[in-house]
DSSP file (Angstrom, degrees, kcal/mol; ACC not computed):
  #  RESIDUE AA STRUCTURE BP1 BP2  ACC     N-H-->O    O-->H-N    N-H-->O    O-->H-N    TCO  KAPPA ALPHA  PHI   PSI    X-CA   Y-CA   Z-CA
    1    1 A X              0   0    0      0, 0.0    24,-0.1     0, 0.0    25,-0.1   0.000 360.0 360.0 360.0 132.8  -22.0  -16.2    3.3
    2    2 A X        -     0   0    0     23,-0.3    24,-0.1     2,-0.1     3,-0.1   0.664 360.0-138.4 -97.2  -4.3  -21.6  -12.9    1.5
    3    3 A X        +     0   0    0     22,-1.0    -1,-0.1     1,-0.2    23,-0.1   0.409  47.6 147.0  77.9 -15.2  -21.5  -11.1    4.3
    4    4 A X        -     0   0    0     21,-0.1    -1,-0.2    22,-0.0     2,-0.2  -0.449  29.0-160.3 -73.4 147.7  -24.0   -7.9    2.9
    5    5 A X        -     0   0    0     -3,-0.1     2,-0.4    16,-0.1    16,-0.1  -0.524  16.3-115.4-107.2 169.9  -25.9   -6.5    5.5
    6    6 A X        -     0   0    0     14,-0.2    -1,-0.0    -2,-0.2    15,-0.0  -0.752  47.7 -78.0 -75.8 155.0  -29.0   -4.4    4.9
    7    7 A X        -     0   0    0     -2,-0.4     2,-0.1     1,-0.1    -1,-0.1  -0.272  52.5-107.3 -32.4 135.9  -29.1   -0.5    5.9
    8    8 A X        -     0   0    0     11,-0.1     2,-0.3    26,-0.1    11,-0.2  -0.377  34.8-148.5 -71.9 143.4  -29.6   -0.1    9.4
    9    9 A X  E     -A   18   0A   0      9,-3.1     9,-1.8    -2,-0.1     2,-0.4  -0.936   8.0-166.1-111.7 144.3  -33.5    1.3   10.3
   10   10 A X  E     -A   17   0A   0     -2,-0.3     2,-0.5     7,-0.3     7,-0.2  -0.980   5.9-156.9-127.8 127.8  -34.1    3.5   13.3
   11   11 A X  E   > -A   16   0A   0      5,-1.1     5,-2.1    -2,-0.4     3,-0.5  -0.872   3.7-162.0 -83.7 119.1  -37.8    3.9   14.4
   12   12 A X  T > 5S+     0   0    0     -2,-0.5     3,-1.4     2,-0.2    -1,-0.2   0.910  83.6  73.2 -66.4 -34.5  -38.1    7.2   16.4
   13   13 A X  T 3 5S+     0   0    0      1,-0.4    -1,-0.2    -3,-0.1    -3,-0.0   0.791 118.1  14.2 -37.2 -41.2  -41.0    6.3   17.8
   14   14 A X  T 3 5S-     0   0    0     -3,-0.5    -1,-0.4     2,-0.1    -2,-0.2   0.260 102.6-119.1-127.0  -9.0  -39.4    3.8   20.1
   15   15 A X  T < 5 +     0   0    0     -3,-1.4     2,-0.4    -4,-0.4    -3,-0.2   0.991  66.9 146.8  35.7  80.7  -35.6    5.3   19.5
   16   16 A X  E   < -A   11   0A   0     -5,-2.1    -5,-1.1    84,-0.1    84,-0.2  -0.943  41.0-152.2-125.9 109.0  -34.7    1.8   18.1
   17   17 A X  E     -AB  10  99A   0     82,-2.0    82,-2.3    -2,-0.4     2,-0.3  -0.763  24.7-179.0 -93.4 164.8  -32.3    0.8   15.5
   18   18 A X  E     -A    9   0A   0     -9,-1.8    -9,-3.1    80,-0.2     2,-0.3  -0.926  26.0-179.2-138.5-177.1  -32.7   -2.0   13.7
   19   19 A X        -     0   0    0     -2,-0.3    78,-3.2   -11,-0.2     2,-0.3  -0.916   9.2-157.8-171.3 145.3  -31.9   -4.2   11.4
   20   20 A X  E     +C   96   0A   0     -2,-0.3    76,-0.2    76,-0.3     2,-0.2  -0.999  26.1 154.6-129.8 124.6  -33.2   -7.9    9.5
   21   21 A X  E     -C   95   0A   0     74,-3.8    74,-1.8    -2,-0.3     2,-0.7  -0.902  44.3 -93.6-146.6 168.7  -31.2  -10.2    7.8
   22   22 A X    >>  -     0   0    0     72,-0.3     4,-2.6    -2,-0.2     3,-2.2  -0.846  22.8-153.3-100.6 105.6  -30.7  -13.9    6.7
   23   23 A X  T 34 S+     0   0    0     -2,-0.7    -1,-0.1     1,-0.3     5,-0.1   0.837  96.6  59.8 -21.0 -55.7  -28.7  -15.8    9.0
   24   24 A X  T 34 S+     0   0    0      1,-0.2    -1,-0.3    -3,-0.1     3,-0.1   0.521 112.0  33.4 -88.4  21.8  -27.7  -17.9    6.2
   25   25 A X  T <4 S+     0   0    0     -3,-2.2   -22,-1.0     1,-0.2     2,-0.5   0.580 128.5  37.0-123.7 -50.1  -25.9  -14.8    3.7
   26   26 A X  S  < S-     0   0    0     -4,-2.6    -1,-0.2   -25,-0.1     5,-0.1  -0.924  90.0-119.5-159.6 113.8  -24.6  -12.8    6.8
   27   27 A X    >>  -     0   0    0     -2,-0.5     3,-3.0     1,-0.1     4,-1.7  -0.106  29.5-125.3 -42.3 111.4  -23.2  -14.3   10.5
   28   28 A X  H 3> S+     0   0    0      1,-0.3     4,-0.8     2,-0.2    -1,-0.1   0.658 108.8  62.6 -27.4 -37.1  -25.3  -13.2   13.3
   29   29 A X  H 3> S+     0   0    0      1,-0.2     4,-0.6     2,-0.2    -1,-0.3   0.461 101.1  60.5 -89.8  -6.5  -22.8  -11.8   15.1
   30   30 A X  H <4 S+     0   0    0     -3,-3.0     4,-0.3     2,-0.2    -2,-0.2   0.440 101.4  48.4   1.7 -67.8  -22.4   -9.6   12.2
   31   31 A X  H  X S+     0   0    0     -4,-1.7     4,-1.9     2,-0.2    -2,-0.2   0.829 108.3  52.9 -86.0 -34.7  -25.3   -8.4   12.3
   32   32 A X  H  X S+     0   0    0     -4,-0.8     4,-2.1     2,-0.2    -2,-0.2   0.695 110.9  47.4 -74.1 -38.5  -25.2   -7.7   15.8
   33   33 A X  H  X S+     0   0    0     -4,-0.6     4,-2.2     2,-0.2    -1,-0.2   0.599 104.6  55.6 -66.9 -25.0  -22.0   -5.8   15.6
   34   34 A X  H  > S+     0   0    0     -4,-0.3     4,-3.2     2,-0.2     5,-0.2   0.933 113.5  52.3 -90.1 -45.7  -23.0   -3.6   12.5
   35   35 A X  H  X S+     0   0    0     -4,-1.9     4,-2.1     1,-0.2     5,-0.3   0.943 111.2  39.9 -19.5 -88.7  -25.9   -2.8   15.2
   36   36 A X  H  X S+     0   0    0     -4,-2.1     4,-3.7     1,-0.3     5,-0.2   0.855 114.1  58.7 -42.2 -44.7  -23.8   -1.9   18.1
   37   37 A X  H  < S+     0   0    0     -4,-2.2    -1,-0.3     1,-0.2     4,-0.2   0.984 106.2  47.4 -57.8 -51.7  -21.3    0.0   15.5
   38   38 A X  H >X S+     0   0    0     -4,-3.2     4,-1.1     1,-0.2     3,-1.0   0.938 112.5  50.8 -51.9 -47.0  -24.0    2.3   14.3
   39   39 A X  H 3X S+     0   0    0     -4,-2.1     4,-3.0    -5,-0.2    -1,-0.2   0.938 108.9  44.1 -36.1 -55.6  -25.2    3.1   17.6
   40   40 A X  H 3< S+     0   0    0     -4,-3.7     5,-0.3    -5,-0.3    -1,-0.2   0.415 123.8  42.2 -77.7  19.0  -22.2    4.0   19.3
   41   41 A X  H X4 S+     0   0    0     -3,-1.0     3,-3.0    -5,-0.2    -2,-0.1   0.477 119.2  41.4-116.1 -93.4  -21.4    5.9   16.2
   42   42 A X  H 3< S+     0   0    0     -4,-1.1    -3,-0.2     1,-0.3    -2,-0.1   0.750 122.5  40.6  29.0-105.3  -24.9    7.4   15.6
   43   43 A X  T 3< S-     0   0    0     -4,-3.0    -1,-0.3    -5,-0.3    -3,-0.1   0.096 106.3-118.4 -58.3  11.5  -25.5    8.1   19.4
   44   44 A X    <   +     0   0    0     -3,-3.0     2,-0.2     1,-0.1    -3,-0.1   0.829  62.5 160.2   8.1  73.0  -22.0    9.5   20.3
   45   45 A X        -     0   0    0     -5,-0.3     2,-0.2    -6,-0.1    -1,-0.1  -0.466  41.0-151.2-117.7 150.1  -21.8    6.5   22.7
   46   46 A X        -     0   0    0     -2,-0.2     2,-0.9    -3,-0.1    -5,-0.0  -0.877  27.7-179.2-134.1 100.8  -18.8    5.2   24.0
   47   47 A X        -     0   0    0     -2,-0.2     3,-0.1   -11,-0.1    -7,-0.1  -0.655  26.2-110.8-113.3 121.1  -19.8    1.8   24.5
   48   48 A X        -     0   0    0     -2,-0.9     4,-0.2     4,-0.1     5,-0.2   0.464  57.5 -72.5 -43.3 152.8  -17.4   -1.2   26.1
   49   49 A X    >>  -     0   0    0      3,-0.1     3,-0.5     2,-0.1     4,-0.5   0.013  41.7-124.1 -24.2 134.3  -16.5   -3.9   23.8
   50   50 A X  H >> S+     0   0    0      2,-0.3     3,-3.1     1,-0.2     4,-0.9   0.930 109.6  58.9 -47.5 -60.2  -19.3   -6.2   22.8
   51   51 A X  H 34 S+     0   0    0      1,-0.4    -1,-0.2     2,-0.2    -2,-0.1   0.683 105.5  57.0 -56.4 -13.1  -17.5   -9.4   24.0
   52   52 A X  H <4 S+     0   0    0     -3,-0.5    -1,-0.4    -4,-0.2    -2,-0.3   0.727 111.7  36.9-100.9  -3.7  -17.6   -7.6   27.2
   53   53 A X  H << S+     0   0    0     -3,-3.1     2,-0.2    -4,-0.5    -2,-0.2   0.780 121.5  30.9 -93.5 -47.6  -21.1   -7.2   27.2
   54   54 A X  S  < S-     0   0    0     -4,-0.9     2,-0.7    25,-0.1    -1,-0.2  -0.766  74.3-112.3-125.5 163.7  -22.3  -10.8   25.5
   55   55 A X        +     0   0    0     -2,-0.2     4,-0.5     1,-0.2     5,-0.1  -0.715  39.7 178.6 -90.1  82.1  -21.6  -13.9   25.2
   56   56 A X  S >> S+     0   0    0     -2,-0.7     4,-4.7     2,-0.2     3,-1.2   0.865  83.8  53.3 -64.4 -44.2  -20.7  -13.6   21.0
   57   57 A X  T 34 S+     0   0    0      1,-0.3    -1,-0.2     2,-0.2     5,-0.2   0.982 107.7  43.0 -41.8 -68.4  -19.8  -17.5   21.1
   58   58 A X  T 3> S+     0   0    0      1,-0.2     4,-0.6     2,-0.2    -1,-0.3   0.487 115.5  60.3 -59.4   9.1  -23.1  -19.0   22.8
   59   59 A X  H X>>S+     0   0    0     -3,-1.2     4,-1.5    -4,-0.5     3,-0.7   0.834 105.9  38.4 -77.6 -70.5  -24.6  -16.6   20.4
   60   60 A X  H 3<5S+     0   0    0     -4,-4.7    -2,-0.2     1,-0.2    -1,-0.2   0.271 114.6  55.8 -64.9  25.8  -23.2  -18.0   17.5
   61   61 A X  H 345S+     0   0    0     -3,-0.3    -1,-0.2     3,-0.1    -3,-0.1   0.748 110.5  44.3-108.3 -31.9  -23.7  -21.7   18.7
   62   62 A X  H <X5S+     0   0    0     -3,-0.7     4,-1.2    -4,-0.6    -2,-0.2   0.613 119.8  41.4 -56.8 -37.5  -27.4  -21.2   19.3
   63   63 A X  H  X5S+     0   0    0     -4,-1.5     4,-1.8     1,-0.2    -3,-0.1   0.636 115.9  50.6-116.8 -25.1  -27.9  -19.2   15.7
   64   64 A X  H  ><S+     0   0    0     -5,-0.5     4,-1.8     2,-0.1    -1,-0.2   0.852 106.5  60.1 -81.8  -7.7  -25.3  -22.0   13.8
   65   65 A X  H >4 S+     0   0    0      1,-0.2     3,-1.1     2,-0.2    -2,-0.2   0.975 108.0  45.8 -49.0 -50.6  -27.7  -24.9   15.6
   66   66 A X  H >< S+     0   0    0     -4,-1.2     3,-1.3     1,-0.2    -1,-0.2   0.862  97.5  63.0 -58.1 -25.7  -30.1  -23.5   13.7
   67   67 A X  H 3< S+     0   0    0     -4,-1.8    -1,-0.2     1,-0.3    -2,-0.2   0.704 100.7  63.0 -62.1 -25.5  -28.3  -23.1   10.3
   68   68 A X  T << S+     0   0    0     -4,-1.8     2,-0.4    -3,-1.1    -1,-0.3   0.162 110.4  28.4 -92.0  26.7  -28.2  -27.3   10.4
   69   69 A X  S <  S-     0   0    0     -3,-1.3     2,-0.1    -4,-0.0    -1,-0.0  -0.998  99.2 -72.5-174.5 163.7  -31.8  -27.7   10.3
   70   70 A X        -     0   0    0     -2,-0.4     2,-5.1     1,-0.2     3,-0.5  -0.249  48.9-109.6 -85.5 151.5  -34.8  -26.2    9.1
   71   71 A X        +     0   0    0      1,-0.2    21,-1.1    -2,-0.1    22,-0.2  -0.105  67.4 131.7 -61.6  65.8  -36.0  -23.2   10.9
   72   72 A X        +     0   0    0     -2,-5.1     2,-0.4    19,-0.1    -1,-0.2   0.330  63.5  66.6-124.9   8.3  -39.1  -24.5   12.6
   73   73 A X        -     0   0    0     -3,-0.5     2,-0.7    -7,-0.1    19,-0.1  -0.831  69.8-144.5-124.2 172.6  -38.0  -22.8   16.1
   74   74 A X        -     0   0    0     -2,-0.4     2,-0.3    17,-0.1    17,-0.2  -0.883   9.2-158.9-124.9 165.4  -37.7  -19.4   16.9
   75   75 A X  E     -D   90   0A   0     15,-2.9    15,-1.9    -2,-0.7     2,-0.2  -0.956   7.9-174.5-134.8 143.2  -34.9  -18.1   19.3
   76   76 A X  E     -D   89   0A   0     -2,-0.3     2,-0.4    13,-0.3    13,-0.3  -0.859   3.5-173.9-143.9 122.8  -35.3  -14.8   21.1
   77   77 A X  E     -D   88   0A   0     11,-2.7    11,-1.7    -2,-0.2     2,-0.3  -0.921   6.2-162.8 -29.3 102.6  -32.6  -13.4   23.1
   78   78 A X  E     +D   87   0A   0     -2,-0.4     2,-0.4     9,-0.2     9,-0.2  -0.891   8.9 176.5-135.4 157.6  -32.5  -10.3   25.3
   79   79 A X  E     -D   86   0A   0      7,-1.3     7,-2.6    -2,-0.3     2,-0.3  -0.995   6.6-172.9-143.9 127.5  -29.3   -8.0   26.9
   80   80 A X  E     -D   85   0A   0     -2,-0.4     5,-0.2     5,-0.2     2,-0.2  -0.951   5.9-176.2-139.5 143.7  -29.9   -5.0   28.8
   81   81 A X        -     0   0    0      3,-2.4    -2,-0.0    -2,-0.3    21,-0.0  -0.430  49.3-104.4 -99.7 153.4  -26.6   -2.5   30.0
   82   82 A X  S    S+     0   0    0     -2,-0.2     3,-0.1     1,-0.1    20,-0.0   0.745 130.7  45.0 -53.7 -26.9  -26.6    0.5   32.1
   83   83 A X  S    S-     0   0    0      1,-0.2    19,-2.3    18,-0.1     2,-0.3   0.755 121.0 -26.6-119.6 -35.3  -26.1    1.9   28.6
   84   84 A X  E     - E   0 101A   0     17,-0.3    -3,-2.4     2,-0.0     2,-0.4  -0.966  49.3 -89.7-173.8-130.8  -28.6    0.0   26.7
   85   85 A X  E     -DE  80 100A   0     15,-1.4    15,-1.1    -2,-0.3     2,-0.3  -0.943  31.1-162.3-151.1 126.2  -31.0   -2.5   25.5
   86   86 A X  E     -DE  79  99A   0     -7,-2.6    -7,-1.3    -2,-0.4     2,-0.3  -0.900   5.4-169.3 -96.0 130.6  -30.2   -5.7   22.9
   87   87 A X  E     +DE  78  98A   0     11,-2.0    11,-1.5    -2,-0.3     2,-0.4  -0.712  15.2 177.2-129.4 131.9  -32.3   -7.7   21.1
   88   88 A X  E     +DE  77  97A   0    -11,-1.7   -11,-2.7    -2,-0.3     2,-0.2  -0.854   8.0 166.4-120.8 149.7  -32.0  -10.5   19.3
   89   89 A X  E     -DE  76  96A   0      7,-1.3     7,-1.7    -2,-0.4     2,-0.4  -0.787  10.0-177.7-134.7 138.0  -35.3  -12.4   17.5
   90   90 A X  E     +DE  75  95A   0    -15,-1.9   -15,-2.9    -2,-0.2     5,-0.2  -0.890  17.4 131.6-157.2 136.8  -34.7  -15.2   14.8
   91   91 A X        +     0   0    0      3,-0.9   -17,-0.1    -2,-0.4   -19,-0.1  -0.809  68.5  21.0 170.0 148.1  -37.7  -17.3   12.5
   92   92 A X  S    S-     0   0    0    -21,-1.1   -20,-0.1    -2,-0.2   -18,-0.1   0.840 134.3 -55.2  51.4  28.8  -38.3  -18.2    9.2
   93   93 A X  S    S+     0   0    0    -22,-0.2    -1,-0.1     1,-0.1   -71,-0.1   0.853 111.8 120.0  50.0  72.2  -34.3  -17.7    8.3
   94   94 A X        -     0   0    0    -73,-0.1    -3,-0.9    -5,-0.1     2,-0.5  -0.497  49.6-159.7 -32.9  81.3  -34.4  -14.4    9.6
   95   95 A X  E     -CE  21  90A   0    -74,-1.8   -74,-3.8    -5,-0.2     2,-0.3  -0.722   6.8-159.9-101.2 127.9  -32.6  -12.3   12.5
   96   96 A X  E     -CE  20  89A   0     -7,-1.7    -7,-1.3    -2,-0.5     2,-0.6  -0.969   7.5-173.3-103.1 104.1  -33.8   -9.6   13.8
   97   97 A X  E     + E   0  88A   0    -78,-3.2     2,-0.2    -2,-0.3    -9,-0.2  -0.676   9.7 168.2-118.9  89.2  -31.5   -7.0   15.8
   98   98 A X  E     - E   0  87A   0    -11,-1.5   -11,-2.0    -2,-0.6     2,-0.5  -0.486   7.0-178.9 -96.3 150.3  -32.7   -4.4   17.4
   99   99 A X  E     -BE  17  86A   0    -82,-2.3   -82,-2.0   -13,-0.2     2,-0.5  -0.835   9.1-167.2-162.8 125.4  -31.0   -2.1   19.9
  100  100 A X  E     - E   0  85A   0    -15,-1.1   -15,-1.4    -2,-0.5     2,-0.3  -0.960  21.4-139.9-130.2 128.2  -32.0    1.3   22.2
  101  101 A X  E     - E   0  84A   0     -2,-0.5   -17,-0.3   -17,-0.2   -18,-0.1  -0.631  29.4-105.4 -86.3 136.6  -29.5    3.2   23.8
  102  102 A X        -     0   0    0    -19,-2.3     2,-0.3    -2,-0.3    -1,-0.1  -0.143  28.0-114.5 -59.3 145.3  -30.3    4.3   27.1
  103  103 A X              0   0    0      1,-0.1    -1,-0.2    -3,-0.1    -3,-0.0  -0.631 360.0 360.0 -91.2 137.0  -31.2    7.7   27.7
  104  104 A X              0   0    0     -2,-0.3    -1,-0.1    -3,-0.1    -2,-0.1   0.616 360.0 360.0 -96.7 360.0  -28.6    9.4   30.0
């Protein structure tokens, strides 16, 4: 894995960041973290640990099943906080992480 991510996208429309990457260059939970960092950075969020939020293991146990076999299912995921809203999307050796911080 080389671990580069792409640039985070934020749609205003939807106040969303996001972000798509290959499962199989860059660990999901990765990906999910460079989310959550930009937010709480981003949004001047102070937001509790991720491992306190999700389960990061079953994450990665679900996303490495897929990594042994060809991609022919899709996995969708969803987390929502007083503080905000996860998702995670993966098909076609792709993940997708999108995430909108909650209006206060």
């Amino acid at each position: 894995m080389s671990g580069q991510l792409p640039p985070i996208e934020y749609n205003s429309d939807s106040e969303t960041y996001w972000i798509e990457a290959d499962p199989s260059q860059t660990s999901p939970i990765k990906t999910i973290l460079r989310v959550f960092d930009e937010v709480q950075e981003s949004e001047s969020l102070d937001l509790p640990p991720l491992y306190n939020v999700i389960e990061c293991d079953a994450i990665s146990k679900l996303a490495n099943g897929h990594e042994r076999r060809p991609w022919t299912n899709s996995l969708e995921l969803k987390c929502v906080t007083d503080q905000f809203g996860l998702s995670i999307e993966s098909s076609d050796s792709q993940i997708t992480v999108k995430m909108r911080p909650k209006e206060n």
